[in-house]
C-alpha positions as a Markdown table, in Angstrom:
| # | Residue | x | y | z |
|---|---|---|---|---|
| 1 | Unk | -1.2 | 4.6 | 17.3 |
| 2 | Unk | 2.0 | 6.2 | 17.2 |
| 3 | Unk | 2.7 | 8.1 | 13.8 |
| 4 | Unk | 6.0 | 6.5 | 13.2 |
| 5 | Unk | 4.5 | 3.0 | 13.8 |
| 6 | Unk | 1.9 | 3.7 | 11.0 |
| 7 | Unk | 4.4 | 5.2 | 8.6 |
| 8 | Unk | 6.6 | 2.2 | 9.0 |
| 9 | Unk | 3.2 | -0.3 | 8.6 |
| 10 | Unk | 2.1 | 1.7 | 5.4 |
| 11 | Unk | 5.9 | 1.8 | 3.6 |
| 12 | Unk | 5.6 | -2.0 | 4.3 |
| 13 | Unk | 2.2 | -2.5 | 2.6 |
| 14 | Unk | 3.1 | -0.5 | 0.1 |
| 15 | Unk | 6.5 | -2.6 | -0.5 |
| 16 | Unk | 4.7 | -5.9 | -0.4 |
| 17 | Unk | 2.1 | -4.6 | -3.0 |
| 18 | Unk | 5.1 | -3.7 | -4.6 |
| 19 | Unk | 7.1 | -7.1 | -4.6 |
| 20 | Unk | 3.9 | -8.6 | -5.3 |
| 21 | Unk | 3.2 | -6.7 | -8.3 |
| 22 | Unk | 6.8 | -7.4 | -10.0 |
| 23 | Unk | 6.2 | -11.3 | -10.3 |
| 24 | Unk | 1.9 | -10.9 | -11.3 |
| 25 | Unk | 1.2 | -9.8 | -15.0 |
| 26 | Unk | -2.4 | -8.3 | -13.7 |
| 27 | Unk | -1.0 | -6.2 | -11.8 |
| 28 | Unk | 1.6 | -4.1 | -13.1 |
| 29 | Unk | 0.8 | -0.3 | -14.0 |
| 30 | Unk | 0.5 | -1.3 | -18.2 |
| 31 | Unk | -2.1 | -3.8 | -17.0 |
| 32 | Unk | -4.8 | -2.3 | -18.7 |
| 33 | Unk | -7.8 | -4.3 | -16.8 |
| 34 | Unk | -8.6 | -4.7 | -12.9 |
| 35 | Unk | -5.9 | -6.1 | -10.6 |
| 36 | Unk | -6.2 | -9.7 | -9.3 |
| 37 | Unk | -7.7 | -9.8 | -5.9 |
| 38 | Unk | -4.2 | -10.1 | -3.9 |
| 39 | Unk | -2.9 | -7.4 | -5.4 |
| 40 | Unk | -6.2 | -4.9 | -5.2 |
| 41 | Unk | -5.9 | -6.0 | -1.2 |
| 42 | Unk | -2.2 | -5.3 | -1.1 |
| 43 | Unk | -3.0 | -1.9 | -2.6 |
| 44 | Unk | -5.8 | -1.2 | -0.6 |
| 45 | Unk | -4.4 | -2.1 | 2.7 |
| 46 | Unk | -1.2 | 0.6 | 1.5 |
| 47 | Unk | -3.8 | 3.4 | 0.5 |
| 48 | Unk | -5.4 | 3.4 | 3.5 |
| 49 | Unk | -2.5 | 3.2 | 6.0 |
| 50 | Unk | -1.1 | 5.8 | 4.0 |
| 51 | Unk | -4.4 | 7.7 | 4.0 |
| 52 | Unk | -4.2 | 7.5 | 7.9 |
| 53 | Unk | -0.4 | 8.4 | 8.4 |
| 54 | Unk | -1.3 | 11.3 | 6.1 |
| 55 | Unk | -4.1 | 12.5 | 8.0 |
| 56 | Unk | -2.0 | 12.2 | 11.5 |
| 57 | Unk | -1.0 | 15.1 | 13.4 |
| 58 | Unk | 2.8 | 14.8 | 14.1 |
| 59 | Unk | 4.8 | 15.5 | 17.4 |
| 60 | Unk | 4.6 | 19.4 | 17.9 |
């Protein structure tokens, strides 16, 4: 997978956990309890393409 294909998926999980997060009360960072289950997917799905973009060798 190209390395700029995954950087553009993970900023767009990460902006749709962020749009999500904006309108839901469970999941906003003073939330003090667990995240509803869209949101804890949303996030997911962002940490690990990010964990994978991350962990990428770039063009040398």
């Amino acid at each position: 997978m190209d390395r700029r294909d995954l950087h553009r998926r993970y900023m767009g999980a990460a902006a749709a956990y962020q749009d999500h997060a904006k309108d839901c009360p469970r999941c906003t960072r003073y939330h003090p309890g667990p995240q509803c289950a869209v949101g804890t997917r949303l996030r997911e799905s962002a940490d690990r393409l990010q964990d994978t973009y991350l962990n990428t060798k770039g063009p040398k």
